[in-house]
C-alpha positions as CSV (number, residue, x, y, z in Angstrom):
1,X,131.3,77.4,154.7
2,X,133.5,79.9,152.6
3,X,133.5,78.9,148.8
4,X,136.6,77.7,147.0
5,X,138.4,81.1,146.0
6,X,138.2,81.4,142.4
7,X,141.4,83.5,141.9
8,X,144.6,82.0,140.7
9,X,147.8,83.6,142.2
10,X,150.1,80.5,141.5
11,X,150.6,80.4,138.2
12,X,150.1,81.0,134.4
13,X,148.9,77.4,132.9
14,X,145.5,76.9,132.3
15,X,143.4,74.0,132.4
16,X,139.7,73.2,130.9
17,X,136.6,74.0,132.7
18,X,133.7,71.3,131.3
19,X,130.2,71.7,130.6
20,X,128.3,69.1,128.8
21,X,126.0,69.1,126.0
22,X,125.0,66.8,122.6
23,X,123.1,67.5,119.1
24,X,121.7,65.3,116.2
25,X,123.8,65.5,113.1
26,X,122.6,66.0,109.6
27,X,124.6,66.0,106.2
28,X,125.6,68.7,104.1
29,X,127.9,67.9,101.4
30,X,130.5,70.3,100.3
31,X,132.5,68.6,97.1
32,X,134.6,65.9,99.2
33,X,134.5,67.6,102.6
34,X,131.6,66.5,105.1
35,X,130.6,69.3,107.1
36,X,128.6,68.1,110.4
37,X,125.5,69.8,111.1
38,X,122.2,69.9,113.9
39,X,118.5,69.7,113.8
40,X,118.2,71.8,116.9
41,X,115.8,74.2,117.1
42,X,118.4,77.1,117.1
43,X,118.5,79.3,114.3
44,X,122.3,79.9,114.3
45,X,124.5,77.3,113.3
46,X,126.3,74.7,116.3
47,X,129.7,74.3,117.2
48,X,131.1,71.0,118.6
49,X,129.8,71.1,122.2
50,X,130.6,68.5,125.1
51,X,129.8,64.9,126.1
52,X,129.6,63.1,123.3
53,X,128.1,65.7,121.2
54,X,128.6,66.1,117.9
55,X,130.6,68.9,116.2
56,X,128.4,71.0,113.7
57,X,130.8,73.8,112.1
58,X,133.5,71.1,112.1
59,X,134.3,70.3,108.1
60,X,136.0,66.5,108.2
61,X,137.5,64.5,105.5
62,X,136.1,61.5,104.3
63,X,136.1,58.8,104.6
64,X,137.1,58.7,107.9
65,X,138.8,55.4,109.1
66,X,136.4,53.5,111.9
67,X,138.3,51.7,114.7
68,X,141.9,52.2,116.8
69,X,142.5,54.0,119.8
70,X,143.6,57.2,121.3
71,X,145.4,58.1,124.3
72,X,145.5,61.5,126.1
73,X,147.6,62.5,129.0
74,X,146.8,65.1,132.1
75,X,148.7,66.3,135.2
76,X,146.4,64.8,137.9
77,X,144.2,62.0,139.0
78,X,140.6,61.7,140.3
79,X,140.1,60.9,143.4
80,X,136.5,59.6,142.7
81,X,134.7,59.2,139.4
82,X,131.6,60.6,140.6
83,X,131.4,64.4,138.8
84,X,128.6,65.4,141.2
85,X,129.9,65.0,144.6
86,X,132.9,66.6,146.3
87,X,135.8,67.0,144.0
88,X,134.2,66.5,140.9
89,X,134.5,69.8,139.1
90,X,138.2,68.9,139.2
91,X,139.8,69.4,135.9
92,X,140.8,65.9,135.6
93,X,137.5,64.7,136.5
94,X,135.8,66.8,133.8
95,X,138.2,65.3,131.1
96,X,136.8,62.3,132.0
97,X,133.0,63.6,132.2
98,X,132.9,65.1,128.9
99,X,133.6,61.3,127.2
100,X,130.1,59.6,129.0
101,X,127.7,62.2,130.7
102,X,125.0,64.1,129.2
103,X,123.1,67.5,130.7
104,X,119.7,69.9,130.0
105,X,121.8,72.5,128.5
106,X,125.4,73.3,127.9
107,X,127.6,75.5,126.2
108,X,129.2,75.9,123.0
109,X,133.0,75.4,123.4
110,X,134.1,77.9,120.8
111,X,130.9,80.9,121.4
112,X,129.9,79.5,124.5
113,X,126.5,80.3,123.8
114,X,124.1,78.0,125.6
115,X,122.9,75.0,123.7
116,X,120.1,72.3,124.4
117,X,121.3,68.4,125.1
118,X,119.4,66.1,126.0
119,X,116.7,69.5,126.4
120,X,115.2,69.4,123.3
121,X,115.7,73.2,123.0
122,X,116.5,76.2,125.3
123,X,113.0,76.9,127.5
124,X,112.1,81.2,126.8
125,X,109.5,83.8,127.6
126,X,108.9,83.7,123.8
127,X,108.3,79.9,123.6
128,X,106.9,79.4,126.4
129,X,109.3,77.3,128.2
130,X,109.3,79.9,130.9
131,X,106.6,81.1,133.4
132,X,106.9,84.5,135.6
133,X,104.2,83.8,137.7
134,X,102.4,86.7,139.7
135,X,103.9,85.5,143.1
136,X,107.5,86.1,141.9
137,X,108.7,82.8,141.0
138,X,109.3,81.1,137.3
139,X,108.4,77.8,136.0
140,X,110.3,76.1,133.5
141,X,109.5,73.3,131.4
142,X,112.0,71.2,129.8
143,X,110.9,68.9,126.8
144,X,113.2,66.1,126.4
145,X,115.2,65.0,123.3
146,X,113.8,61.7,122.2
147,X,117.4,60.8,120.6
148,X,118.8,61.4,124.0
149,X,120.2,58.0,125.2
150,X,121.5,55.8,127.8
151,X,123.9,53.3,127.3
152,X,121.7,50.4,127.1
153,X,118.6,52.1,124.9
154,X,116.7,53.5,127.1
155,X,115.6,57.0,126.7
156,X,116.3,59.8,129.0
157,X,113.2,61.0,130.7
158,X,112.0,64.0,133.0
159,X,112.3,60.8,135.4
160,X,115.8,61.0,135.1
161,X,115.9,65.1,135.8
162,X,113.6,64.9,139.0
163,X,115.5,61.7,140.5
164,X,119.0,64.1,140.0
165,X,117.3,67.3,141.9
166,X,116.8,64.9,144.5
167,X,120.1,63.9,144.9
168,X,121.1,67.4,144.3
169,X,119.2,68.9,147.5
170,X,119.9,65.8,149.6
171,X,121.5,66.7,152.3
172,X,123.0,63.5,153.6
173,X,124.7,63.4,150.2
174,X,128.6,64.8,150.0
175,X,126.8,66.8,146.8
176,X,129.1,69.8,145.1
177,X,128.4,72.7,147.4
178,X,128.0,74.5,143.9
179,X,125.5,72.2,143.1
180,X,123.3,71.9,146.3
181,X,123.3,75.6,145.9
182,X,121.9,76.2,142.6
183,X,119.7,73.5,142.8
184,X,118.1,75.1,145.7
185,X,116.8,77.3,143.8
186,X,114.0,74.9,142.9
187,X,111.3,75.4,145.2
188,X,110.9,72.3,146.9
189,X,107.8,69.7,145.9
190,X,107.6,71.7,142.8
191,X,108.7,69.3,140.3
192,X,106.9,67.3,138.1
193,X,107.9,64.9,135.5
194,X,106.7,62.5,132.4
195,X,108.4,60.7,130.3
196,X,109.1,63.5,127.9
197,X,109.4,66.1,129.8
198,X,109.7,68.0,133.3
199,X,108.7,70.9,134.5
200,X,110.1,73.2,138.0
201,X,109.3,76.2,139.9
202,X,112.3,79.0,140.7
203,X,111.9,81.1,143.6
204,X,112.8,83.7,141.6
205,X,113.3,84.7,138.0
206,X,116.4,84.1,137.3
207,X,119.0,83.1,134.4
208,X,120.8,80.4,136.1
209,X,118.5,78.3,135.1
210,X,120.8,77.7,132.5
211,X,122.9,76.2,134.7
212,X,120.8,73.6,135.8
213,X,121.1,69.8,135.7
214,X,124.5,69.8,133.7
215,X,124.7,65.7,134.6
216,X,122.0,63.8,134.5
217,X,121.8,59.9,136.8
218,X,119.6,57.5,135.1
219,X,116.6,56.7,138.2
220,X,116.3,52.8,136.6
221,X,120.2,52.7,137.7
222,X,121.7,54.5,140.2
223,X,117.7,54.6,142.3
224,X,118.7,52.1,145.9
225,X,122.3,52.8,145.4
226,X,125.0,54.9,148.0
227,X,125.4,57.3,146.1
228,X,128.1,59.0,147.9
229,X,130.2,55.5,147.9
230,X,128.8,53.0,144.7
231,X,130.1,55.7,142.1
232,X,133.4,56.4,143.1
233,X,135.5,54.2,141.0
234,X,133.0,52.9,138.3
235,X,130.3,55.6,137.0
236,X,126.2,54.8,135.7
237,X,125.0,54.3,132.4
238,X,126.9,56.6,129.5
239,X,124.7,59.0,127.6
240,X,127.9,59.9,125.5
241,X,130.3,58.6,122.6
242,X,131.9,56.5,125.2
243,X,131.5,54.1,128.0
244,X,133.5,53.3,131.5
245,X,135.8,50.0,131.5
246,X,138.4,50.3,133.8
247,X,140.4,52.7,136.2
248,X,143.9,51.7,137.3
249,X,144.9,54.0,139.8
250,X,147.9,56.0,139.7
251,X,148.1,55.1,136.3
252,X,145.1,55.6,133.5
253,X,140.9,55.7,133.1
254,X,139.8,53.0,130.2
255,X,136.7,54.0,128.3
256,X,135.4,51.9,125.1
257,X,132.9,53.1,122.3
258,X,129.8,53.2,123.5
259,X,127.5,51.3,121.4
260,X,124.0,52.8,122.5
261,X,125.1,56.0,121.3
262,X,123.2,56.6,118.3
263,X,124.6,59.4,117.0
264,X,125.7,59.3,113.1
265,X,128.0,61.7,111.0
266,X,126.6,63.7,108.0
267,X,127.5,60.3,105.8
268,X,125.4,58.2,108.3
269,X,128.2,56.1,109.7
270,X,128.1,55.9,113.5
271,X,129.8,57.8,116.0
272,X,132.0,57.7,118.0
273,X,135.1,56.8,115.4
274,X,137.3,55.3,117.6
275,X,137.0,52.0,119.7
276,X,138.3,53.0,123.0
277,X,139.7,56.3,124.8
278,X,142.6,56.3,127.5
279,X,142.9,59.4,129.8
280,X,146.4,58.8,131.8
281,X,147.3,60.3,134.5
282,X,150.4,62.1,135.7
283,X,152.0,63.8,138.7
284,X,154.0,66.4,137.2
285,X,153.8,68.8,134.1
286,X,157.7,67.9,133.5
287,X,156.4,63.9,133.6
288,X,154.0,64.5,131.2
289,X,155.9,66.3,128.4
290,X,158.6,63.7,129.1
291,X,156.1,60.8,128.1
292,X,154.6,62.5,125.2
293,X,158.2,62.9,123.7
294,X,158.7,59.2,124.4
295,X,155.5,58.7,122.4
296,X,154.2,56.9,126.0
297,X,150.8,59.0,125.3
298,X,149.3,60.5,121.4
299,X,148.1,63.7,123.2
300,X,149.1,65.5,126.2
301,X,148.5,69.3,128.0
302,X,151.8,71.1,127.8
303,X,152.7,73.6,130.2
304,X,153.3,77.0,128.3
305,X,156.9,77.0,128.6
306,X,158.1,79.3,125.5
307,X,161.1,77.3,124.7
308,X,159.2,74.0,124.7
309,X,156.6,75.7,122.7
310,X,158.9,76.3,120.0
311,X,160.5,73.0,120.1
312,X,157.2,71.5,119.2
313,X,156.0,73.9,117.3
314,X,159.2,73.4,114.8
315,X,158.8,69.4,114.7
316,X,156.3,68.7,112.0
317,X,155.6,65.4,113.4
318,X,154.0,67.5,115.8
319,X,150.1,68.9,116.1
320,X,150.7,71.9,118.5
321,X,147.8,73.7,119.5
322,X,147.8,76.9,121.7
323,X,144.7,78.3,123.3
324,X,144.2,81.1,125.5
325,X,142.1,81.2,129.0
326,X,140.4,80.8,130.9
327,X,142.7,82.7,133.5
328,X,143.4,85.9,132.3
329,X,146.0,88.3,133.7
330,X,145.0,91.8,135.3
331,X,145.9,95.1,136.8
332,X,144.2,95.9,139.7
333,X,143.5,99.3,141.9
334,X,142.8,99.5,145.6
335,X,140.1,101.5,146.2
336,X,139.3,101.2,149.9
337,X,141.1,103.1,152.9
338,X,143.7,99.7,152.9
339,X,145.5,100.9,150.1
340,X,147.0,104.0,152.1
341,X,148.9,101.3,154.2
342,X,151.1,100.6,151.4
343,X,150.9,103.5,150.0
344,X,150.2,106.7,151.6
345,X,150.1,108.7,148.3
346,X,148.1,106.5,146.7
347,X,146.5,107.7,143.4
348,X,143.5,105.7,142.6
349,X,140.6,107.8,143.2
350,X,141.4,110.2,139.9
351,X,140.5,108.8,137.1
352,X,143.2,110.4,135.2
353,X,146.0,108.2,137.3
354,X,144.6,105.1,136.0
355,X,144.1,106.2,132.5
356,X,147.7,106.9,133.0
357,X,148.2,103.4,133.9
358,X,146.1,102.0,131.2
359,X,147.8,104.1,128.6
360,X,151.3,103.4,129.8
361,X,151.7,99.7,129.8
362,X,152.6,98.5,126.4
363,X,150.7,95.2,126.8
364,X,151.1,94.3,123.0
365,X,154.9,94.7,123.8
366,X,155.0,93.1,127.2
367,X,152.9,89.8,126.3
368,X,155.0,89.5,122.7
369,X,158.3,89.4,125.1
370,X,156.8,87.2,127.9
371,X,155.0,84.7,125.5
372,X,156.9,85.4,121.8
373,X,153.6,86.7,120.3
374,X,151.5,83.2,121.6
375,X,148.8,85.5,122.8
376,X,147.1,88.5,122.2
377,X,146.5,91.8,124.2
378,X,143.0,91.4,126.5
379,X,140.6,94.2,126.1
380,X,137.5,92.8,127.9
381,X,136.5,91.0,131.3
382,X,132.9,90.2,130.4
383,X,134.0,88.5,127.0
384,X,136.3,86.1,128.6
385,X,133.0,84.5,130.1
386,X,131.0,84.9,127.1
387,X,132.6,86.4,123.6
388,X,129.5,87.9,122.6
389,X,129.1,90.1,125.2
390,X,132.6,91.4,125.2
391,X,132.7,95.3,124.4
392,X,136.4,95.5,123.3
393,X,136.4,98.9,125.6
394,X,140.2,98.6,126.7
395,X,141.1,98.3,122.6
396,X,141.0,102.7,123.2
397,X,143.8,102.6,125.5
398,X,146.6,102.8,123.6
399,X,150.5,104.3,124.6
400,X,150.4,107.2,124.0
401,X,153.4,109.2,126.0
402,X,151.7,112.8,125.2
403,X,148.8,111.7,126.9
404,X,150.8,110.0,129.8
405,X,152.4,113.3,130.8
406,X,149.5,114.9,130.5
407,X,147.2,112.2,132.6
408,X,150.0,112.0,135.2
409,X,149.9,116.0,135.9
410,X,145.9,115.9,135.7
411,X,145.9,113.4,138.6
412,X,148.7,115.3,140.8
413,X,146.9,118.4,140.2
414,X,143.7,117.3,141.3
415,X,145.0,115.4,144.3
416,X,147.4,117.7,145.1
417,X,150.4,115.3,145.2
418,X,153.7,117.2,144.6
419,X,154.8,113.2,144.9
420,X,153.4,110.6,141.8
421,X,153.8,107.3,143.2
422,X,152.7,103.9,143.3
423,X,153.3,100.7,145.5
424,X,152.9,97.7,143.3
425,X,152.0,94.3,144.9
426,X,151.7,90.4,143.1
427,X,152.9,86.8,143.9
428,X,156.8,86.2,143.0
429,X,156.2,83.3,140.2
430,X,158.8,83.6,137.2
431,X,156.4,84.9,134.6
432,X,154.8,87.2,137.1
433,X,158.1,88.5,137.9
434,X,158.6,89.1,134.1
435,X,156.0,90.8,133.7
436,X,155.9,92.9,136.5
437,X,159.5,93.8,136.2
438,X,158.1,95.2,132.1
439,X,155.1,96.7,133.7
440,X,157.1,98.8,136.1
441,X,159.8,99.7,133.4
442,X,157.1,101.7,131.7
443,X,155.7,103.1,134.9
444,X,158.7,104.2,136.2
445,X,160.2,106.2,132.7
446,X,156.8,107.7,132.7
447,X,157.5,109.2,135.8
448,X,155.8,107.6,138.3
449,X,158.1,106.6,141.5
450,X,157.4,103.0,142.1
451,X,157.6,100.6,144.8
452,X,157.7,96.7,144.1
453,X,156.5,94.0,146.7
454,X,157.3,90.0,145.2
455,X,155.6,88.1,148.1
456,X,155.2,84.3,148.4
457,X,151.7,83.4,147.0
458,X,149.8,82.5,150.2
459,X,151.6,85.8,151.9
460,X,150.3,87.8,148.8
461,X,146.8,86.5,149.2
462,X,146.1,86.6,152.7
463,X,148.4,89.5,153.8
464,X,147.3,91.7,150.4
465,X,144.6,91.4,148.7
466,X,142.0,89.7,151.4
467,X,142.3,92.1,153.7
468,X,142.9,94.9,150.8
469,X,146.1,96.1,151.8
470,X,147.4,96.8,148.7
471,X,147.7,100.0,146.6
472,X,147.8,98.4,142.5
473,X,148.0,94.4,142.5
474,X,148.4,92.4,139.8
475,X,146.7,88.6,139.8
476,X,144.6,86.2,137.7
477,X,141.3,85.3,137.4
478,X,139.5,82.1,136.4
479,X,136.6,83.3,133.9
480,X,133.5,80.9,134.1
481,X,132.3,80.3,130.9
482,X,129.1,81.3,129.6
483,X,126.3,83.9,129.9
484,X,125.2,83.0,133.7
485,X,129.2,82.5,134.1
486,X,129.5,86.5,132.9
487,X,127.0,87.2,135.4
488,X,128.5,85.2,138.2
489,X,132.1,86.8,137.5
490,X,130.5,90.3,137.7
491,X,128.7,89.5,141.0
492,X,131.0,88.0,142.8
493,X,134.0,90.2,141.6
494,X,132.4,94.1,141.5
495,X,129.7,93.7,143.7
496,X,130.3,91.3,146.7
497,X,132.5,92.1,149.4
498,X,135.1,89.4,151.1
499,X,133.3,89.7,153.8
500,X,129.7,88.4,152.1
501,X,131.5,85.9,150.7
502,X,132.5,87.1,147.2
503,X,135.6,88.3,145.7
504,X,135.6,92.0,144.9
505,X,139.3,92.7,146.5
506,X,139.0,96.3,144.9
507,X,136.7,97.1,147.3
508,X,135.0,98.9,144.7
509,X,132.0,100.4,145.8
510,X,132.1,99.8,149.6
511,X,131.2,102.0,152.4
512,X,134.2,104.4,152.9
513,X,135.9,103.3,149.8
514,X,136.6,106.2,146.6
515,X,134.4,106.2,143.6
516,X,131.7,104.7,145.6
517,X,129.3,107.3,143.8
518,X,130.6,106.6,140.8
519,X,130.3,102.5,141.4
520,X,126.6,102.6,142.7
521,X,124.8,103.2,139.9
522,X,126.6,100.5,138.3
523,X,126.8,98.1,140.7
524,X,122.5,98.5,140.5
525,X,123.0,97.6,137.2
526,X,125.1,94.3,138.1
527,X,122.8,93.1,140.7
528,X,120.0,93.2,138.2
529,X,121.6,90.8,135.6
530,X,120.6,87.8,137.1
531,X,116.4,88.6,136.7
532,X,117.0,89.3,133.1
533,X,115.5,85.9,131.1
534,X,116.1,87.4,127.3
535,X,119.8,86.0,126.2
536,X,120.1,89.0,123.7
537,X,118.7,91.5,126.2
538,X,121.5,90.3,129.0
539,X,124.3,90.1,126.2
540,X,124.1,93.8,125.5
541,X,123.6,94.9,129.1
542,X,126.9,92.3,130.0
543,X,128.5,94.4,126.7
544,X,127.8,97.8,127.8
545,X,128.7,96.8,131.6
546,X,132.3,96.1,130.2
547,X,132.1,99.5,128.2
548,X,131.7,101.1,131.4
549,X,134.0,99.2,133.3
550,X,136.7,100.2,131.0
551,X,135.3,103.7,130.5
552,X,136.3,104.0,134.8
553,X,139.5,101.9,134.3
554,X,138.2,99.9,137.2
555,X,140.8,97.1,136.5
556,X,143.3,96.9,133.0
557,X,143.0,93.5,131.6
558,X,146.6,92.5,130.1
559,X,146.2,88.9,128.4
560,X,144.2,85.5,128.7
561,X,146.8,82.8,129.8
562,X,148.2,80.9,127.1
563,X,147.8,76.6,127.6
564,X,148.3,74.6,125.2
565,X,148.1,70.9,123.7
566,X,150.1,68.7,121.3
567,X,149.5,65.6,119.5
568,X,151.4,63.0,117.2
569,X,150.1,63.7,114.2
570,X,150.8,60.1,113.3
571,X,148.6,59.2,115.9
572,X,145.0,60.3,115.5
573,X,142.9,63.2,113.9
574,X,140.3,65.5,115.0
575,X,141.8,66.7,118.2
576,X,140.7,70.6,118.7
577,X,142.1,72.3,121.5
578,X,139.9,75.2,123.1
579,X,141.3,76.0,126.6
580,X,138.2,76.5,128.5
581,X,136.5,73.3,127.8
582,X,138.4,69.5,128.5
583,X,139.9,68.3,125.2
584,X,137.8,65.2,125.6
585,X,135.1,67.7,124.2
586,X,134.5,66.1,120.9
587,X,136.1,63.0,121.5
588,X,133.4,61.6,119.0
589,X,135.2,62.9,115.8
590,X,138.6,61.7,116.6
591,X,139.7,59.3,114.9
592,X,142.9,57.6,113.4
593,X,145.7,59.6,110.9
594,X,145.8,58.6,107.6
595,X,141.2,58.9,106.7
């Protein structure tokens, strides 16, 4: 079965991608600001993370008024509760996810860093969490968080982790095929689990073992239970801030403070703040915004519509809040023979044609007209996935129109094209079409003949890009957060073929296709990410992959999307809007106006 494509051709809005995670607060007191902090075992200070967990960098007021509730509204509606089966990595879903489940290990929402959850720290070479044995598989031991909690006091266990892998690998289960798949990684029979901890064999060394277990299922539970059927419209136990009461469909999820919680703020006062949680539920972007201004919900996703941006960006009743990715905009060159069918002079073999490119689009000016300055210009792929690891390489391409003369004859000379042209190919949306119409502005007084194709967005995808019939293309990709999400992107998008299942519509690299001597030697370099188990050691290989991506103008990154939130600042405090992660995230700090 083909995977869900992860490219997005329809559209500029973005909405969150969950992960989960939690931590154990501690006070530091700063004159009359509390600033929440964790007794992980990491040595660089936490960031509010997922689930339930609890914001460390976060500086709050105090004191902070206890009780009240909070409402948030998002376009969509699940169609089961249940985040590990079918249809659970659905944005709407995840919103709801982030207020009860807990995970191993998840991911910073701000760094997106890995962080430990109910793990009581992140297993390494170094402390000895992880194994390469001499066959060529890895164990890994996770120790278990003794504060990690269920709903009604019990503690999660290694119990817990080994009954989810069996779920995970059942196949008579309607499991996540993204799921079943990384979980098969686990060599089966291999698992072992106490109380306090639990330990696995990989078939291979590997770094998605990060990934692992991101929701746990209590055994004493869910064990006996359908568990394709008994979850879909109530969930297990709640390991975060708050727990499941109601669903009315077509209209709103109910979840209430969860009293088994047991996490505190730096003053000692429990958390969460709040008493209950509402997520409701909406068809349409243009029915949400209207029942935000009608005060119906506190907090709501706003399209990225400029003019409505502004309107409540002026009000100061108003808590706007604009974020940007996870879909990022790009330029894209055709690199295999396809490209000659819509272009028969096509250019992108010299390297000096897509400098020319790169240095010709003014995307400071071009995203400063199309978004009034919202977001800024992208000059990274790797760092959408992971910040640390983002090389800035793009930053040196600057317009420059001495250069652009200059790069244009280069590339005519050595291809020995007395015509400089290019056939440019996207989906016909209206801020696609805005930007394009900039993009090819520039191109065209630079002196490059152009050629525009606006096709319908299925047309574009199956007709264009699939079958890579296009000569430059311009789309957007979905970056999966975090440092196995770098390495995914990178697979699946510059090394994997449509054909084998992946996504690398360049065709960069492949048999017949220019450059291919060029991309080899990096493409090695791309396949070996995965084996590397040191985080520091695959953030500078992910950086100086992106230096040399941008080095070879491979693709030009123009902007991440701009999506953005608002809420009534009447209404409650604490919301903190980060684009890639659910806005549920630290649903534990809200709490009412006025504290």
């Amino acid at each position: 079965m083909r995977r869900s494509i992860a490219l997005v051709i329809i559209g500029l809005a973005a909405v969150g991608v969950a992960v989960l995670w939690i931590f154990i607060p501690q006070l530091t007191e700063n004159n009359d600001t509390v600033s929440i902090s964790t007794s992980t075992v990491t040595s660089e200070p936490s960031t509010p993370t997922a689930a339930g967990s609890v914001p460390t960098s976060t500086t709050v007021p105090r004191p902070l008024p206890v009780g009240g509730e909070a409402s948030l509204g998002v376009v969509g509606e699940p169609l089961s509760l249940n985040p590990l089966v079918t249809g659970g990595n659905a944005p709407v879903v995840e919103t709801l996810t982030e207020l009860w489940t807990i995970g191993l290990i998840s991911l910073d929402p701000e760094t997106h860093d890995p962080k430990p959850e109910a793990a009581v720290e992140i297993p390494t070479l170094a402390n000895g969490g992880i194994l390469v044995n001499e066959d060529g598989t890895m164990t890994v031991r996770y120790d278990l968080d003794p504060a990690a909690r269920w709903e009604n006091g019990d503690a999660v266990t290694g119990f817990d982790v080994a009954f989810t892998y069996d779920l995970m690998v059942d196949s008579s289960l309607p499991i996540r095929p993204d799921l079943r798949s990384l979980h098969g990684l686990i060599v089966p029979g291999s698992v072992e689990a106490t109380a306090s901890s639990v330990t696995m064999v990989l078939e291979r060394p590997t770094i998605r073992f990060l990934s692992l277990f991101p929701i746990l299922v209590p055994i004493s539970q869910v064990e006996g239970t359908d568990f394709g059927r008994d979850w879909e419209e109530t969930t297990w136990m709640s390991a975060g801030p708050f727990a499941f009461e109601s669903w009315e469909v077509g209209r709103s999820a109910r979840f209430v403070r969860n009293d088994g919680y047991g996490r505190e703020d730096g003053l000692g006062d429990p958390l969460p703040y709040l008493d209950a949680v509402e997520v409701a539920f909406f068809t349409s972007d243009a029915g949400l915004l209207a029942a935000f201004r009608l005060r119906t919900v506190d907090a709501a996703l706003i399209a990225p519509d400029p003019e409505v941006l502004g309107e409540l960006d002026a009000s100061p009743a108003v808590n706007l809040q604009v974020a940007e990715g996870p879909e990022y905009e790009h330029i894209a060159f055709q690199f295999g023979p396809g490209r000659f069918a819509a272009n028969p002079v096509s250019m992108n073999e010299s390297p000096a044609f897509r400098e020319f490119v790169a240095r010709t689009l003014d995307r400071k000016a071009i995203v400063s007209d199309v978004f009034v300055d919202r977001v800024g210009v992208l000059d990274t792929v790797v760092g959408m996935s992971w910040p640390a690891a983002s090389s800035s390489g793009w930053a040196t391409y600057t317009v420059d129109e001495s250069q652009q003369v200059n790069l244009l004859a280069i590339a005519r000379r050595d291809l020995g094209r007395e015509d400089a042209a290019v056939a440019f190919a996207t989906s016909a949306s209206l801020e696609r079409t805005q930007i394009t119409g900039a993009i090819l502005q520039r191109l065209a007084a630079a002196g490059l003949s152009v050629d525009i194709e606006l096709l319908e967005v299925g047309e574009f995808f199956r007709d264009r890009i699939l079958p890579g019939e296009f000569d430059v293309g311009e789309w957007a990709w979905r970056a999966t957060p975090g440092p196995v999400g770098a390495v995914v992107d990178l697979e699946d998008r510059f090394l994997t073929l449509p054909e084998d299942d992946g996504y690398n519509f360049y065709r960069w690299g492949a048999e017949g296709s220019a450059l291919s001597d060029i991309a080899a030697p990096i493409q090695a370099r791309i396949a070996g990410l995965d084996a590397i188990l040191d985080l520091e050691e695959l953030r500078a290989e992910l950086e100086a992959i992106d230096a040399v991506l941008a080095e070879h103008v491979v693709v030009v990154p123009m902007f991440a999307a701009p999506n953005a939130a608002a809420v009534w600042v009447a209404s409650f405090e604490g919301f903190d809007h980060v684009g890639a992660f659910p806005d549920t995230w630290n649903a534990a700090l809200w709490h009412r106006s006025g504290g």
